[in-house]
C-alpha positions in Angstrom: 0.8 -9.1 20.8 2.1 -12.7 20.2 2.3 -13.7 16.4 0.8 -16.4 15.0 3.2 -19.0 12.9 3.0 -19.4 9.5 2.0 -23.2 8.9 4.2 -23.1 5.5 3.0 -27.2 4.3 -0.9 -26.1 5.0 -0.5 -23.0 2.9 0.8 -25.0 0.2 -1.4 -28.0 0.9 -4.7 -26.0 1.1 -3.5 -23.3 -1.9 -0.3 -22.9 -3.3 -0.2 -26.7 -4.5 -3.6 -27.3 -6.8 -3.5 -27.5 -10.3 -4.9 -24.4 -11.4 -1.9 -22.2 -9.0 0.9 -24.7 -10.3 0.2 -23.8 -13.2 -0.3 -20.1 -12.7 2.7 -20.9 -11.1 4.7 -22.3 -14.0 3.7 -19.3 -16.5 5.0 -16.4 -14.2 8.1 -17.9 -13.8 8.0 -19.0 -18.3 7.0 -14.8 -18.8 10.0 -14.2 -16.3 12.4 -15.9 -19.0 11.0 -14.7 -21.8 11.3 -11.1 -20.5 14.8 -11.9 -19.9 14.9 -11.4 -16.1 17.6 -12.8 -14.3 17.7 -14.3 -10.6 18.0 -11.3 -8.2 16.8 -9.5 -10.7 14.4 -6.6 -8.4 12.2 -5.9 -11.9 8.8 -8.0 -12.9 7.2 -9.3 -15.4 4.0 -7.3 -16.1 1.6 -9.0 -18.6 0.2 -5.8 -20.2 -3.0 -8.0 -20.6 -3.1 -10.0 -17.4 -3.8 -13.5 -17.3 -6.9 -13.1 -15.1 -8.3 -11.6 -18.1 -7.0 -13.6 -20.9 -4.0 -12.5 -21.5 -0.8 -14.9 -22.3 2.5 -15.0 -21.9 3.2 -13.3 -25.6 6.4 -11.3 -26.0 4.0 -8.6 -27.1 2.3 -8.9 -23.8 5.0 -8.8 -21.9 6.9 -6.0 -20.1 9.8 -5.4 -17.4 8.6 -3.1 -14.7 9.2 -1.8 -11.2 7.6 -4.1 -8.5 6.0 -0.5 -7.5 4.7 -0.1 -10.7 3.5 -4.0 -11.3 2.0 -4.1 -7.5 -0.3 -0.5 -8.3 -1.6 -2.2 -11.8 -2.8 -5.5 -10.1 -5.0 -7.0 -12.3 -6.4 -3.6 -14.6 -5.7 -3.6 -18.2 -3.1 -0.6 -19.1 
C-alpha cells in the first residue's frame, strides 16, 4: 500500500493556524509552565477540569501525569 504525504502547510492552513487553536494552542503550552514541565520532559499537563468544559489553566486545575494516563481521560472530568 503506497502512503499518502502529509501536506504539513495545508494542515496548518486549514486547522492548526485559526484563532480559536492558536490560542488553544498558547494555553497548553502556559499550563505546561505552570506545572513546571521542562522540554523533553515525557509527563503532561492534565487540566483536572478540561478546557473543553470550562476549565482553566488554574494551578489548582492542573496536574503532571503520564501521557497513558492524560490520553485515557481525554476530555471526561476526573
Amino acid at each position: 500500500m503506497a502512503t499518502k504525504k502529509r501536506d504539513y502547510k495545508k494542515e496548518y492552513r486549514d486547522y492548526h493556524g485559526k484563532p480559536e487553536q492558536r490560542k488553544n494552542r498558547s494555553m497548553r503550552n502556559q499550563a505546561r509552565l505552570k506545572a513546571g514541565l521542562k522540554p523533553g520532559d515525557k509527563r503532561e499537563v492534565d487540566h483536572i477540569k478540561p478546557l473543553s468544559k470550562g476549565g482553566g489553566n488554574g494551578s489548582k486545575n492542573l496536574r503532571a501525569v503520564s501521557r497513558t494516563t492524560n490520553r485515557k481521560k481525554g476530555n471526561k472530568s476526573k
